[in-house]
VOPAGU-2260 file (C-alpha; in pm, 1 decimal, decimal comma):
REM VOPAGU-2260
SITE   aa  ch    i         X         Y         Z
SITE  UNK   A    0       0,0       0,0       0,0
SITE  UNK   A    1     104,5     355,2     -74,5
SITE  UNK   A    2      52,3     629,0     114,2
SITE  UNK   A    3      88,5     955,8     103,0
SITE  UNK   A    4     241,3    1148,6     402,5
SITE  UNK   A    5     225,0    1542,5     387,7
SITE  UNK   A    6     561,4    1735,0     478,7
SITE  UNK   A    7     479,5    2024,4     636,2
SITE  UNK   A    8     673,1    2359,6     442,6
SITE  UNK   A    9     636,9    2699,3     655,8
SITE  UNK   A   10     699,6    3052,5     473,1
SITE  UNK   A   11     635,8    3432,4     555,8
SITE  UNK   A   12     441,8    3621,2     270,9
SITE  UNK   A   13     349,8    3968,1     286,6
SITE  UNK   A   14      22,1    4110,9     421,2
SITE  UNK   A   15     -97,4    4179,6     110,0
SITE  UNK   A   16     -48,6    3854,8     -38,4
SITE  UNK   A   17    -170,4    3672,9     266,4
SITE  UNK   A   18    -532,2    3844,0     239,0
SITE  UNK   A   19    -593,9    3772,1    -129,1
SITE  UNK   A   20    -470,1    3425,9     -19,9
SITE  UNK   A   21    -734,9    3411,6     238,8
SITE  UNK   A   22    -987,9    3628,5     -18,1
SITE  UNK   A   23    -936,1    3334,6    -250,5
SITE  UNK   A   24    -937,8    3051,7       7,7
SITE  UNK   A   25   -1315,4    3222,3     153,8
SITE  UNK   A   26   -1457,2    3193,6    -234,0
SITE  UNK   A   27   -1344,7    2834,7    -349,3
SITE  UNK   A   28   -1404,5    2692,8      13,6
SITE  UNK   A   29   -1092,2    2585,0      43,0
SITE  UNK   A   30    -871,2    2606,2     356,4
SITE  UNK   A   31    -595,7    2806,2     357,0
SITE  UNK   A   32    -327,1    2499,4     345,6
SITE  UNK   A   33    -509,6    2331,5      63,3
SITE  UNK   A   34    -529,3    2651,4    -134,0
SITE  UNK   A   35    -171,3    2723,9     -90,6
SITE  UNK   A   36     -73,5    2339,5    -159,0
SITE  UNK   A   37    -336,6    2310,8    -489,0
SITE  UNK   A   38    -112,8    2675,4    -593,2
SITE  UNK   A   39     230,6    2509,8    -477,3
SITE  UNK   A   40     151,3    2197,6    -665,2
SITE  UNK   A   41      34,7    2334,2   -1034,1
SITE  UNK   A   42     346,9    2560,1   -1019,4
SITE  UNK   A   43     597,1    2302,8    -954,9
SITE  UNK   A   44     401,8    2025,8   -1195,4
SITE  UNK   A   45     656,9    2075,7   -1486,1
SITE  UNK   A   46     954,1    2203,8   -1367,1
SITE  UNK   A   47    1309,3    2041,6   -1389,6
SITE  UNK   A   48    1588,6    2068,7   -1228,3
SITE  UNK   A   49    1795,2    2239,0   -1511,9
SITE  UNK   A   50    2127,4    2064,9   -1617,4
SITE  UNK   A   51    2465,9    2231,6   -1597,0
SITE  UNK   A   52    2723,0    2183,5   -1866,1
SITE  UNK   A   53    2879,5    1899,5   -1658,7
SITE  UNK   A   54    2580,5    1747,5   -1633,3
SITE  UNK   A   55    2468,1    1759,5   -2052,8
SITE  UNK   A   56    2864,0    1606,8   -2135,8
């Protein structure tokens, strides 16, 4: 069985960004930590770690 354990990631934002965060959390019925995850999550879905020339030989 695989399961899925959550890590827990803490970061400061500004004010501003923390109350559209909340804003946006309030209209989709989301909580704040599942917003931010969903947002985390979509961002991160295609990125690579880029390769350095050492790496490409």
């Amino acid at each position: 069985m695989n399961s899925r354990v959550a890590k827990k990631v803490f970061a400061s934002v500004s004010d501003q960004l923390a109350e559209k965060l909340e804003k946006r959390s309030e209209i989709e019925g989301r909580s704040l930590s599942n917003l931010i995850s969903y947002l985390l999550e979509r961002e991160m879905e295609d990125w690579q770690v880029p390769q350095t020339k050492q790496q490409a030989k």
